[in-house]
N, C-alpha and C positions, 0 to 999 in steps of 0.2 A: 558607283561609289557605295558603300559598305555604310551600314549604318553602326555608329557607334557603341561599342559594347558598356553597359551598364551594370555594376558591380553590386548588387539589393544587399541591402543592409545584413548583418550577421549579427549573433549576438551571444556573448560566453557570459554566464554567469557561473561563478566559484563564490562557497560560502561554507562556513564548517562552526559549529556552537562554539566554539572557539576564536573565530573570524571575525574581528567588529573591526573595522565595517565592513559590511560583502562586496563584493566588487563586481560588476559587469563590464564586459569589452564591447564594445562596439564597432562595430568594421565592416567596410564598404561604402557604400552610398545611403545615408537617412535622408529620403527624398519623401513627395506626398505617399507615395505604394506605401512607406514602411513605417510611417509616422504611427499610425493605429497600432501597429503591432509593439515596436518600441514601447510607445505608451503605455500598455497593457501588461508588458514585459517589465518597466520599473513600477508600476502600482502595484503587481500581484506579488512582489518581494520584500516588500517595506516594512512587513512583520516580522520579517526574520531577524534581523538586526539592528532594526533602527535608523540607522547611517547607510547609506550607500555612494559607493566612488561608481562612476561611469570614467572608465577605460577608453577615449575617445584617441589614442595614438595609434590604430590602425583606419578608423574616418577618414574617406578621402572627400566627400563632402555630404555638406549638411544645408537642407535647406532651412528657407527661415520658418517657415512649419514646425521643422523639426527642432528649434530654436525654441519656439513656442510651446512645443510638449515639454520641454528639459524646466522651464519656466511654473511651467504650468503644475508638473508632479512635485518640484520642490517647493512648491506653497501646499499641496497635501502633506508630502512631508513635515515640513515645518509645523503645519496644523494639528499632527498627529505625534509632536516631540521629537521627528528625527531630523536628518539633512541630508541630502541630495546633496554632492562635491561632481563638480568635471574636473578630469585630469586628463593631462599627458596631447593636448589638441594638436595638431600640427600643421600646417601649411592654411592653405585657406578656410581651415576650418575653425584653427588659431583665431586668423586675421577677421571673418565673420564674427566671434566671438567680442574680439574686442571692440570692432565696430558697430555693433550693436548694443554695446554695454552691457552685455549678459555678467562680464567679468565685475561688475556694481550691483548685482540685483542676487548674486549667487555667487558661493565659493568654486573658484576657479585657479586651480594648481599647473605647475608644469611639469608635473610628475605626479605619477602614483604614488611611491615614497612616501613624497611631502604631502598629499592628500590625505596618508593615514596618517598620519603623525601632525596635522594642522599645521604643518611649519608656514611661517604670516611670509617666510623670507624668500617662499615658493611660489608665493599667489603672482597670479597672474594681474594687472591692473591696477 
């Protein structure tokens, strides 16, 4: 039997002085491997614009690790004036979210769209 193929996390960040907020994509698997990198990837960006959307509609899952970094950068943010947004979750990674109450402790959209534009009519929770 074939052991199963593992998709390591990816990650696009777009940003332009014009751009508020920046936005990063996320996509594949944020398991323990990729927790550090993620991390590192939204702390070394938070100067740019202040705000940033995490792009989590190509995530096909997240562990609670990874749960705990998203957690963990939006109280730096927060601390430093900006905000950390999740958008766009989908399938179990959706349903993780709200089972964990991430969607109470952090702005959580179900779109990018409504991420930038703070629509309350988009949040997730």
């Amino acid at each position: 039997m074939a052991a199963p193929t593992v998709s390591p996390v990816r990650i696009v960040f777009s940003s332009s002085r014009t751009q508020t907020p920046a936005i990063m994509k996320l996509s594949g698997e944020l398991d323990l491997s990729g927790e550090r990198i993620v991390e590192n990837a939204i702390s070394a960006v938070w100067w740019l614009a202040g705000d940033l959307i995490l792009d989590l509609s190509g995530l096909e899952f997240c562990s609670c690790g990874g749960l705990t970094v998203f957690l963990r950068v939006a109280r730096r943010y927060r601390n430093n004036g900006g905000q950390l947004s999740l958008a766009a979750p989908r399938g179990i990674v959706r349903r993780l979210i709200e089972v964990a109450g991430i969607d109470e402790l952090m702005p959580v959209y179900a779109t990018v769209a409504g991420a930038i534009t703070h629509d309350r009519g988009d949040r997730i929770g």
